[in-house]
TORKOL-4160 file (C-alpha; in steps of 0.2 Angstrom, whole numbers, padded with zeros to 4 digits, m for minus):
352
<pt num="1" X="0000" Y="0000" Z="0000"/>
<pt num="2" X="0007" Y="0016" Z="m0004"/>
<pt num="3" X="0002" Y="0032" Z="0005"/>
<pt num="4" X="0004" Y="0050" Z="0002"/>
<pt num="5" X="0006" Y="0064" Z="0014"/>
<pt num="6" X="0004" Y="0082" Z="0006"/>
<pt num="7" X="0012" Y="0096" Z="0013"/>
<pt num="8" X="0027" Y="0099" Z="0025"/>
<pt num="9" X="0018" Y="0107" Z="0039"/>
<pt num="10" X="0015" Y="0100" Z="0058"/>
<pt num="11" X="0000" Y="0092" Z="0048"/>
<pt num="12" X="0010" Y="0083" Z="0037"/>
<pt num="13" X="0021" Y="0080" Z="0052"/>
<pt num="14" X="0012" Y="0072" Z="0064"/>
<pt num="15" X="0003" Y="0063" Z="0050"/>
<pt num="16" X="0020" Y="0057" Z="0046"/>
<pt num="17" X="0025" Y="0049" Z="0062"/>
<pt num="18" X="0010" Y="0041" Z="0068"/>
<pt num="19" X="0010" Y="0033" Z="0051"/>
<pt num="20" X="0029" Y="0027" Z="0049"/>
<pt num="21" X="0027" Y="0021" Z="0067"/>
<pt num="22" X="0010" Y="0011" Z="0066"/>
<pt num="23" X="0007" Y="0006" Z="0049"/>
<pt num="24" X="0015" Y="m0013" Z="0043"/>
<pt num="25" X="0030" Y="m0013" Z="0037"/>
<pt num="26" X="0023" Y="m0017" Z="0018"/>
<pt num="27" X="0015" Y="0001" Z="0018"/>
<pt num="28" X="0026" Y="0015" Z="0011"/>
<pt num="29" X="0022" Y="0032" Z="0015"/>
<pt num="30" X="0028" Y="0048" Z="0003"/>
<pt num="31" X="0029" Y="0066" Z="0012"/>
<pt num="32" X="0028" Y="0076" Z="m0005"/>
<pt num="33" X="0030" Y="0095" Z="0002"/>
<pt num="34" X="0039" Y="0111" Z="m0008"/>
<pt num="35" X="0052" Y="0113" Z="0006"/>
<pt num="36" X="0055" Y="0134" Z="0000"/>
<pt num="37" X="0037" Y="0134" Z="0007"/>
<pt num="38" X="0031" Y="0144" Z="0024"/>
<pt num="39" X="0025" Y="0135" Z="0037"/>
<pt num="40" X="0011" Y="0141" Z="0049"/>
<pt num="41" X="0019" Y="0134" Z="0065"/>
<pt num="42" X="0003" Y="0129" Z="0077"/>
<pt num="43" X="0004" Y="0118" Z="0091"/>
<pt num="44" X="0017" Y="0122" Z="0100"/>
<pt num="45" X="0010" Y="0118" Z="0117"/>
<pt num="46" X="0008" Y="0097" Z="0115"/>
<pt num="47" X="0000" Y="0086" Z="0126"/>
<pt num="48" X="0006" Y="0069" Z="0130"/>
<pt num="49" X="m0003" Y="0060" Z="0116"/>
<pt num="50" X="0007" Y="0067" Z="0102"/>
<pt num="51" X="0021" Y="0064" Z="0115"/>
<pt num="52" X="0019" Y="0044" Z="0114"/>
<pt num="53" X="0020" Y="0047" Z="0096"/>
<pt num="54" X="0036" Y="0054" Z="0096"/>
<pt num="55" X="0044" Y="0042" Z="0106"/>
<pt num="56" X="0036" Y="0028" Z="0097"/>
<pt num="57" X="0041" Y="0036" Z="0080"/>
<pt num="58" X="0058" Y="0045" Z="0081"/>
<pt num="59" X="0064" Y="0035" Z="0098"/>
<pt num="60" X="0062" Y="0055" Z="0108"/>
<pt num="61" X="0069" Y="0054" Z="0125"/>
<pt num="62" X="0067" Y="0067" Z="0139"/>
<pt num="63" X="0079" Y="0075" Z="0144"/>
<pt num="64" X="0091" Y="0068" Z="0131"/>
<pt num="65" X="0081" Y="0077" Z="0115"/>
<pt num="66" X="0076" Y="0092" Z="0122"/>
<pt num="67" X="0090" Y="0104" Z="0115"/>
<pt num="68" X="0091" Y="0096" Z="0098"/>
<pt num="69" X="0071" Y="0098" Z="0096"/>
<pt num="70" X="0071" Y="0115" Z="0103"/>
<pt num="71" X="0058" Y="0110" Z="0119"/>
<pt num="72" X="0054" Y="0112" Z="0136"/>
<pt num="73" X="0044" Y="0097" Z="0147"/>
<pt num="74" X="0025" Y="0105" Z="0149"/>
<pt num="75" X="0019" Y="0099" Z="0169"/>
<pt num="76" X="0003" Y="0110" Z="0167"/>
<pt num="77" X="m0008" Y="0125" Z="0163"/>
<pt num="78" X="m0007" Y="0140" Z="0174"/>
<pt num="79" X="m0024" Y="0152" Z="0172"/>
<pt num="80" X="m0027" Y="0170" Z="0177"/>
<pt num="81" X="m0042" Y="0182" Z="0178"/>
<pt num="82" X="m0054" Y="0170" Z="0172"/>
<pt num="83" X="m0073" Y="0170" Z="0181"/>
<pt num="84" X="m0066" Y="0158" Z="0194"/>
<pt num="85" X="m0049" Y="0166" Z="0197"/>
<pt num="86" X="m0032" Y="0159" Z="0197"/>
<pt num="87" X="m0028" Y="0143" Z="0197"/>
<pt num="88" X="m0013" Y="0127" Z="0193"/>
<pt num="89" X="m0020" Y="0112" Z="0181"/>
<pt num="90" X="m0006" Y="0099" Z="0184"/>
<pt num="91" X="m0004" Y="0087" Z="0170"/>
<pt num="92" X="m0005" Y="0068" Z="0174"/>
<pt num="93" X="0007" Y="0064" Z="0162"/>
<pt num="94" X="0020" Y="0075" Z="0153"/>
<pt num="95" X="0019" Y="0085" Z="0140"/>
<pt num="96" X="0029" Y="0094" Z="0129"/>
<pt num="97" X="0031" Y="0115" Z="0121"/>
<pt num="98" X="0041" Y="0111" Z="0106"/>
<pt num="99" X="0047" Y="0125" Z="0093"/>
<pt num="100" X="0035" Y="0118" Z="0078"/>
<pt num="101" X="0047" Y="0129" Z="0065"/>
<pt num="102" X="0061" Y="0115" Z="0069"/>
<pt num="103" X="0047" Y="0101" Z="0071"/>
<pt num="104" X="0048" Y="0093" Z="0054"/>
<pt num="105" X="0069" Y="0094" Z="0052"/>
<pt num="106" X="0069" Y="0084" Z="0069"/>
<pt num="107" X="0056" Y="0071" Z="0066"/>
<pt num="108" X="0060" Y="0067" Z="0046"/>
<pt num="109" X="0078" Y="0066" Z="0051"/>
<pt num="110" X="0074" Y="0054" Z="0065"/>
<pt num="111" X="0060" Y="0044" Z="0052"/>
<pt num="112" X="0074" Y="0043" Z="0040"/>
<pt num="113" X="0085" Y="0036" Z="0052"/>
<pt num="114" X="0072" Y="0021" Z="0060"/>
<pt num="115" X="0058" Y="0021" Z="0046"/>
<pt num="116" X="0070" Y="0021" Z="0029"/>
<pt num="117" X="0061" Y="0006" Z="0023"/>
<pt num="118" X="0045" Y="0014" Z="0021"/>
<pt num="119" X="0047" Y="0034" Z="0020"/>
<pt num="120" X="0054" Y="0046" Z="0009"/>
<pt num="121" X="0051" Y="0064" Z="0006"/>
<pt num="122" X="0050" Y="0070" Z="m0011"/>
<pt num="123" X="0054" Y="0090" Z="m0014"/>
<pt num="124" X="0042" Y="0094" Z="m0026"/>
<pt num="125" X="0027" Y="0108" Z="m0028"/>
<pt num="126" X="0010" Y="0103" Z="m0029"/>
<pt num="127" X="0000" Y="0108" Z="m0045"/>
<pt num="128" X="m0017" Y="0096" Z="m0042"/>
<pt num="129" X="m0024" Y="0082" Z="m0035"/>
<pt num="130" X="m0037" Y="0070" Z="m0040"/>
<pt num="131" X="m0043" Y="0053" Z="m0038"/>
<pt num="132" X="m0054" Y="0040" Z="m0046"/>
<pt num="133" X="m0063" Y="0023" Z="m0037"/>
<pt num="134" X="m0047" Y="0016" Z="m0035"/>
<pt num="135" X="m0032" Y="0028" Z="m0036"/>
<pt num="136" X="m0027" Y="0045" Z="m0031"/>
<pt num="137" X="m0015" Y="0057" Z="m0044"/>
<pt num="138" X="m0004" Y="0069" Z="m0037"/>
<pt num="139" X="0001" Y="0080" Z="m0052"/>
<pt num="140" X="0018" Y="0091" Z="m0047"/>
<pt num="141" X="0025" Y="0103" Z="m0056"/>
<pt num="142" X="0036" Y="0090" Z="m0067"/>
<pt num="143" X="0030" Y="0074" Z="m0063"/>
<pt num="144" X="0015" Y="0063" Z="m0059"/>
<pt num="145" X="0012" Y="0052" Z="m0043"/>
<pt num="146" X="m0001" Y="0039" Z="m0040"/>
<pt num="147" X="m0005" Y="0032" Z="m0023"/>
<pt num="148" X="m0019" Y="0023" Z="m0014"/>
<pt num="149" X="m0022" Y="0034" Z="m0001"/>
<pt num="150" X="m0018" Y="0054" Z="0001"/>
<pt num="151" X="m0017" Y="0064" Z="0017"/>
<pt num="152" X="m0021" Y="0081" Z="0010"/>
<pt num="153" X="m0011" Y="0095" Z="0023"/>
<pt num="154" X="m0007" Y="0108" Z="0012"/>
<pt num="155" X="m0010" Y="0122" Z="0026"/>
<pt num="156" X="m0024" Y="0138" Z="0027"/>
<pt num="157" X="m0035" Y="0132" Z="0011"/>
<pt num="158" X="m0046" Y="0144" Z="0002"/>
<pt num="159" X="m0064" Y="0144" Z="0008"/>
<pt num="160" X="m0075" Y="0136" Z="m0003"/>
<pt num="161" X="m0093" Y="0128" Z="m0002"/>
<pt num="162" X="m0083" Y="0112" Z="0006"/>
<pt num="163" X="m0081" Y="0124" Z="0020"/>
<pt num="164" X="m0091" Y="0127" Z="0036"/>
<pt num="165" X="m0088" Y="0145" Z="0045"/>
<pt num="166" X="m0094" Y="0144" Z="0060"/>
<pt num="167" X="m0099" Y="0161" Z="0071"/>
<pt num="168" X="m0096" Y="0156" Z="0090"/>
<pt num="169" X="m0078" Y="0158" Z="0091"/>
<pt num="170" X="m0075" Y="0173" Z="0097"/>
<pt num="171" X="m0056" Y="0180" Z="0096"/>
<pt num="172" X="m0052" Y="0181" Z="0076"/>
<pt num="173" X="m0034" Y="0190" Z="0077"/>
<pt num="174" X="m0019" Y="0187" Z="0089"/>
<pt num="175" X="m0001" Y="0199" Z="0091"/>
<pt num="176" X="0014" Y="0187" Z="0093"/>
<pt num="177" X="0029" Y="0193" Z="0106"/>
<pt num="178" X="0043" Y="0183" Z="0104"/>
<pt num="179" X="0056" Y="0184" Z="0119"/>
<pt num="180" X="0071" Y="0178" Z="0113"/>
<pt num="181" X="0075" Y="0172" Z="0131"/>
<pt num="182" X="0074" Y="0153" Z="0140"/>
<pt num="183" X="0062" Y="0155" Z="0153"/>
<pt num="184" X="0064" Y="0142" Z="0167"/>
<pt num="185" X="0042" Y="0138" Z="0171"/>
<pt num="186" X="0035" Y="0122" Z="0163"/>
<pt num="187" X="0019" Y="0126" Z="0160"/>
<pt num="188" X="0007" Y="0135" Z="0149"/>
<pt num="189" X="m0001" Y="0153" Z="0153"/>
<pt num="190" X="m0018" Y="0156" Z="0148"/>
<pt num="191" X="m0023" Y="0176" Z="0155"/>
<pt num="192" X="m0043" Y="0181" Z="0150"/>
<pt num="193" X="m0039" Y="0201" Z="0147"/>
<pt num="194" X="m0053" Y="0215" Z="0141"/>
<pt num="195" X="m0049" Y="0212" Z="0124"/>
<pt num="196" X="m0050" Y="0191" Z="0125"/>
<pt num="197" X="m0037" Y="0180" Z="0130"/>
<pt num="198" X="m0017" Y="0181" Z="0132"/>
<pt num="199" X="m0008" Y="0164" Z="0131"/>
<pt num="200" X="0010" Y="0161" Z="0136"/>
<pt num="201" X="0022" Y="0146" Z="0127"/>
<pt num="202" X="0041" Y="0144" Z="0135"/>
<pt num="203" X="0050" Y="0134" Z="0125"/>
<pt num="204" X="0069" Y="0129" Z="0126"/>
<pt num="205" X="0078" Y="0143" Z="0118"/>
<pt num="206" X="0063" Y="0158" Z="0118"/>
<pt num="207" X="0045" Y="0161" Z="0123"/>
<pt num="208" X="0029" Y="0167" Z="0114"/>
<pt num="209" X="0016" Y="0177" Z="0123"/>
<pt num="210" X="m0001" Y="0179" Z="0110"/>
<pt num="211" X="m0012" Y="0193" Z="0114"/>
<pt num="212" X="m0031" Y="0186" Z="0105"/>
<pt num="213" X="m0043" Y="0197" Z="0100"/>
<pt num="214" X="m0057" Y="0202" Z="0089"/>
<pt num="215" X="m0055" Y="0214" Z="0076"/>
<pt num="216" X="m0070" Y="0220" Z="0075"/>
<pt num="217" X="m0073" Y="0224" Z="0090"/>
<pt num="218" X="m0057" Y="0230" Z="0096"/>
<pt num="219" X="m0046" Y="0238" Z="0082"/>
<pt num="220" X="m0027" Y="0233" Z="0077"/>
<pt num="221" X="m0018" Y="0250" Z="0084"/>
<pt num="222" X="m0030" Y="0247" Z="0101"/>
<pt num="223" X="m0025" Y="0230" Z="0105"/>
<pt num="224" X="m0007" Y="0233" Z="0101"/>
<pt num="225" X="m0009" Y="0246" Z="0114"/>
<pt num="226" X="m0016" Y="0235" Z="0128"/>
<pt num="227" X="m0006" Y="0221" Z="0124"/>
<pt num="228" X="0009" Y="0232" Z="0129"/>
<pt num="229" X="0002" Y="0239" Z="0143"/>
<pt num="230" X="m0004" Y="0221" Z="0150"/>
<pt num="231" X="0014" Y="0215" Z="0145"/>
<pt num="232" X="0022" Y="0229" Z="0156"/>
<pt num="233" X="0007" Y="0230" Z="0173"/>
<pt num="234" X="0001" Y="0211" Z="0175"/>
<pt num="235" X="0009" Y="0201" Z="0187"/>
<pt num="236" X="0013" Y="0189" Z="0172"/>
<pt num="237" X="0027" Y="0205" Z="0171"/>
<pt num="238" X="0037" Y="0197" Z="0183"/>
<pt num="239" X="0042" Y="0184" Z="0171"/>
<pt num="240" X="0046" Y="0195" Z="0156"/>
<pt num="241" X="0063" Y="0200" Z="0152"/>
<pt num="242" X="0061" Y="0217" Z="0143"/>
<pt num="243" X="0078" Y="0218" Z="0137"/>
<pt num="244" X="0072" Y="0202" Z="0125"/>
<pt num="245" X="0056" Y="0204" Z="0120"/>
<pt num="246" X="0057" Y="0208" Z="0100"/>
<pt num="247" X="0046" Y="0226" Z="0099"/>
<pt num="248" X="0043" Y="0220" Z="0079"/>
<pt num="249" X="0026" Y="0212" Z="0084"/>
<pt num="250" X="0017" Y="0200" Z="0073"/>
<pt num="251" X="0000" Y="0202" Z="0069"/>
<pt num="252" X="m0009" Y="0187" Z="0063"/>
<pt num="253" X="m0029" Y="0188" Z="0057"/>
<pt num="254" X="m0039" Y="0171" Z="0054"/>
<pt num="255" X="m0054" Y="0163" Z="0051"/>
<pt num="256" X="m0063" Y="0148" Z="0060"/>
<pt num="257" X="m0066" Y="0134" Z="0049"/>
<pt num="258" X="m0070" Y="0117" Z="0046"/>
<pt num="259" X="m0074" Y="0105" Z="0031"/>
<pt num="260" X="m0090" Y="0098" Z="0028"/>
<pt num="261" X="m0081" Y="0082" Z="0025"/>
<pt num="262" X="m0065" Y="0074" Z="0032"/>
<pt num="263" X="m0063" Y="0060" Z="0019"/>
<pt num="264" X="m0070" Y="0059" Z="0002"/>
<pt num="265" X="m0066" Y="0041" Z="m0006"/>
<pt num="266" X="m0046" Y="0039" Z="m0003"/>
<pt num="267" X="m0044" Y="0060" Z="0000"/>
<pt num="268" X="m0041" Y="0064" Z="0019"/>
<pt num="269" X="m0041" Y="0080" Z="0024"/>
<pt num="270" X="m0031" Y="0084" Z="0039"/>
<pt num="271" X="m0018" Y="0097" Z="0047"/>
<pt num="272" X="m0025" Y="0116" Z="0044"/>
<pt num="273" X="m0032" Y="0109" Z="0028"/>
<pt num="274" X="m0045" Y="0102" Z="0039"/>
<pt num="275" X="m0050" Y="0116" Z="0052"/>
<pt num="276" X="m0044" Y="0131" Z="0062"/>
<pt num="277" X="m0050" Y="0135" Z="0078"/>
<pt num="278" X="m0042" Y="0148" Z="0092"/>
<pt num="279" X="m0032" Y="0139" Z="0103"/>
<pt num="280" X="m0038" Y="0140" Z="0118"/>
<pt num="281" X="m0036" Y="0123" Z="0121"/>
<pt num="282" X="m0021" Y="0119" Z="0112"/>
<pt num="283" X="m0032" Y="0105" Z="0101"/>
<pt num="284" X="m0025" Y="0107" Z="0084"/>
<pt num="285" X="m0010" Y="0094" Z="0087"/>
<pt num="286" X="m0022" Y="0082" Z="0095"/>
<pt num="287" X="m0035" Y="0082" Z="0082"/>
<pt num="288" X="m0024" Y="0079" Z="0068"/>
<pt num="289" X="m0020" Y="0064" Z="0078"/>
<pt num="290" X="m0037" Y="0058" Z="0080"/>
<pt num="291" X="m0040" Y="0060" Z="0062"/>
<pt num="292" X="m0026" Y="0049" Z="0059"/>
<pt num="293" X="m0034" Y="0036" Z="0071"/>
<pt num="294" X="m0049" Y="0037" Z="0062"/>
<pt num="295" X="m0039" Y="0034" Z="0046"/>
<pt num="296" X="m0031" Y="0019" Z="0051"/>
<pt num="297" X="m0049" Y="0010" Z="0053"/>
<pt num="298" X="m0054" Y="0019" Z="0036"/>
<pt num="299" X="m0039" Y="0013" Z="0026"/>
<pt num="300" X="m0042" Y="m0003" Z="0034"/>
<pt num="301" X="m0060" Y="m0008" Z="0032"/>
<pt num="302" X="m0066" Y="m0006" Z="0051"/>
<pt num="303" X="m0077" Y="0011" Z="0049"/>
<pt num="304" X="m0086" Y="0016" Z="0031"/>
<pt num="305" X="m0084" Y="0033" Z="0025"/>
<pt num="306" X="m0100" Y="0040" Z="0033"/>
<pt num="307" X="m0095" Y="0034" Z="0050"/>
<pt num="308" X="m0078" Y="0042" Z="0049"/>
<pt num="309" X="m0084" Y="0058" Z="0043"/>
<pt num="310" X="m0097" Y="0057" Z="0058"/>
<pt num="311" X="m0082" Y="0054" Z="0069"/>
<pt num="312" X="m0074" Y="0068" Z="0064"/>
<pt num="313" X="m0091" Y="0081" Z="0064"/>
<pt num="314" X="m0092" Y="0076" Z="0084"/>
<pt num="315" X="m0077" Y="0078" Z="0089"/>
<pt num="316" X="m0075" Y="0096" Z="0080"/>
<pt num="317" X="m0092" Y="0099" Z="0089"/>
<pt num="318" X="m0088" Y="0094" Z="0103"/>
<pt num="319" X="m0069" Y="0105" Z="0105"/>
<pt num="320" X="m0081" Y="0121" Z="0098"/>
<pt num="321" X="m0093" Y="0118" Z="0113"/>
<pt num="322" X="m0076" Y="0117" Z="0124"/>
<pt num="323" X="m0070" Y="0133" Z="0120"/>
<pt num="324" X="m0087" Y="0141" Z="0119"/>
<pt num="325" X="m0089" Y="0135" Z="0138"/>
<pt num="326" X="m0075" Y="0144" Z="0143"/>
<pt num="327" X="m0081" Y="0162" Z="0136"/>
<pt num="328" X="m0099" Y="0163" Z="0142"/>
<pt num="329" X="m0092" Y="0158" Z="0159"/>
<pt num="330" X="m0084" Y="0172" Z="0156"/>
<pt num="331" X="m0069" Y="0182" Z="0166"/>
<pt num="332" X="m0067" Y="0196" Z="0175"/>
<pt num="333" X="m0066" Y="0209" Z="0163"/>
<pt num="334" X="m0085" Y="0216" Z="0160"/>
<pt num="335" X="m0080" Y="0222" Z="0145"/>
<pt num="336" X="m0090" Y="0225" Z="0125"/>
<pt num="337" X="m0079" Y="0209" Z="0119"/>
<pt num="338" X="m0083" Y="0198" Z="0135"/>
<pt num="339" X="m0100" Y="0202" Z="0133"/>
<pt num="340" X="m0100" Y="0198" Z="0116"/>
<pt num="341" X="m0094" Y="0181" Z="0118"/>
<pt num="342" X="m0105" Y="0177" Z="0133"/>
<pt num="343" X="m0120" Y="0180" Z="0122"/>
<pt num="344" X="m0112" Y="0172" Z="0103"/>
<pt num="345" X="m0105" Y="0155" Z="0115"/>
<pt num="346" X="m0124" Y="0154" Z="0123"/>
<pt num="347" X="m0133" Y="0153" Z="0105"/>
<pt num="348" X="m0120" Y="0138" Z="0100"/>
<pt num="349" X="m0122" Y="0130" Z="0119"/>
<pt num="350" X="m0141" Y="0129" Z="0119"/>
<pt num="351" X="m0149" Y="0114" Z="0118"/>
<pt num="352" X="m0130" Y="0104" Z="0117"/>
């Protein structure tokens, strides 16, 4: 059997090494990406499921790997200023903050090393694909692939009528400080502010603070603003080295997405191909690893189509209600934006 895996991303990524690592040893598995490509580097908070996967697929070892993949040992989540306070959620089991920009150099390297016999990567840029019954094409710039199955992960897609948009998600933009400092705390930050929510990544060589928000209820040149001020007067300040934070924000706007469809005969939509939601939760990593379960008993008879793309609908549903939880519980800001999102997550939670 001979499988494809479509983009270069932590999509195709984690698709990657759950596959190399779990599939028979007759199964091949291709990784066909344009390497000159930008990555959009989410989930860099991971929980211990993708954790087992790594150490299953590239033998990762803690604290032996930590340096070379750019991570830090995640033991929890801290949160502030939400409607119940301040508070510690220790994990039971480790996880992990990885730098995703170095994820996929670490991990192939490794699957190149214990995988040889069944993955390669082939450089190449991605004109089309298109499948019949019992094939699918992958038509590159200068060459033509067929395979049995393709794992489509080619990033942010362009909305069409396969496409959901759902409207009770309430943050749409985030500002990205870097702190080009280690910062010694293993655990992830999550601060509900007026304007939405700040979380707070350290990973082995830097840290990233995210200051969400929606921009259409807060405007770009306000939020940077607050998210200074916040930066500089929060008790989160005591754990900021000035002196390293990069003053050239990045300002990133999105949409929330999902498709209408997860697989569609031997076509398997996953990574950011497949949904974007905020990351409240740090979910992304973990659902592309569900996907990929629910793959493995697709490709191997156990579910039909329909049951697998009903697998998928729930779970999606059920991470959308998660989030939307958390914002009409609210915080303690009683603010345009928090009030906002108590009244858009009540619509989606009624009758759930």
């Amino acid at each position: 059997m001979r499988i494809a895996i479509v983009g270069g991303g932590t999509g195709g990524v984690v698709n990657a090494a759950r596959l190399c690592s779990h599939l028979n040893k007759w199964c091949k598995v291709d990784c066909i990406y344009d390497p000159n490509l930008p990555t959009f580097g989410v989930g860099e908070a991971l929980n211990h499921s993708f954790f087992q996967v790594l150490r299953k697929a590239t033998n990762y070892s803690i604290p032996f790997d930590l340096e070379e993949s750019d991570a830090r040992v995640k033991h929890g989540v801290m949160v502030s200023d939400w409607k119940d306070g301040d508070g510690y959620i220790p994990l039971s089991v480790n996880g992990l903050h990885m730098n995703t920009f170095k994820l996929r150099e670490f991990v192939f390297k490794r699957l190149h090393l214990y995988w040889k016999h069944k993955f390669s990567e082939i450089h190449k840029q991605v004109i089309g694909i298109s499948q019949t019954k019992s094939k699918v094409t992958i038509k590159t710039d200068n060459e033509t692939f067929t395979y049995d199955y393709v794992f489509d992960c080619r990033g942010v897609p362009e909305l069409d009528h396969t496409y959901e948009t759902p409207n009770s998600i309430s943050v749409n933009s985030v500002i990205l400080n870097i702190c080009d400092k280690p910062c010694d705390l293993d655990y992830t930050y999550h601060v509900a502010h007026k304007d939405g929510l700040m979380f707070w990544i350290p990973i082995h060589t830097r840290s990233a603070w995210g200051y969400l928000f929606n921009r259409d209820i807060t405007d770009q040149e306000e939020a940077v603003k607050n998210c200074s001020e916040l930066l500089k007067t929060h008790r989160i300040s005591k754990y900021i080295d000035r002196d390293y934070l990069r003053e050239n924000i990045k300002i990133l706007h999105f949409n929330h997405y999902y498709s209408k469809k997860c697989v569609n005969n031997r076509i398997i939509r996953n990574g950011n191909r497949l949904y974007t939601f905020e990351p409240l939760h740090g979910y992304a990593v973990p659902t592309f690893l569900n996907v990929c379960e629910f793959s493995l008993e697709y490709i191997f008879g156990d579910i039909s189509e329909d049951r697998f793309n009903q697998k998928y609908k729930n779970l999606l549903s059920s991470l959308e209600e998660l989030i939307c939880f958390h914002y009409h519980k609210g915080s303690i800001h009683n603010t345009k934006f928090w009030n906002y999102a108590k009244e858009r997550s009540l619509k989606r939670l009624e009758g759930s």
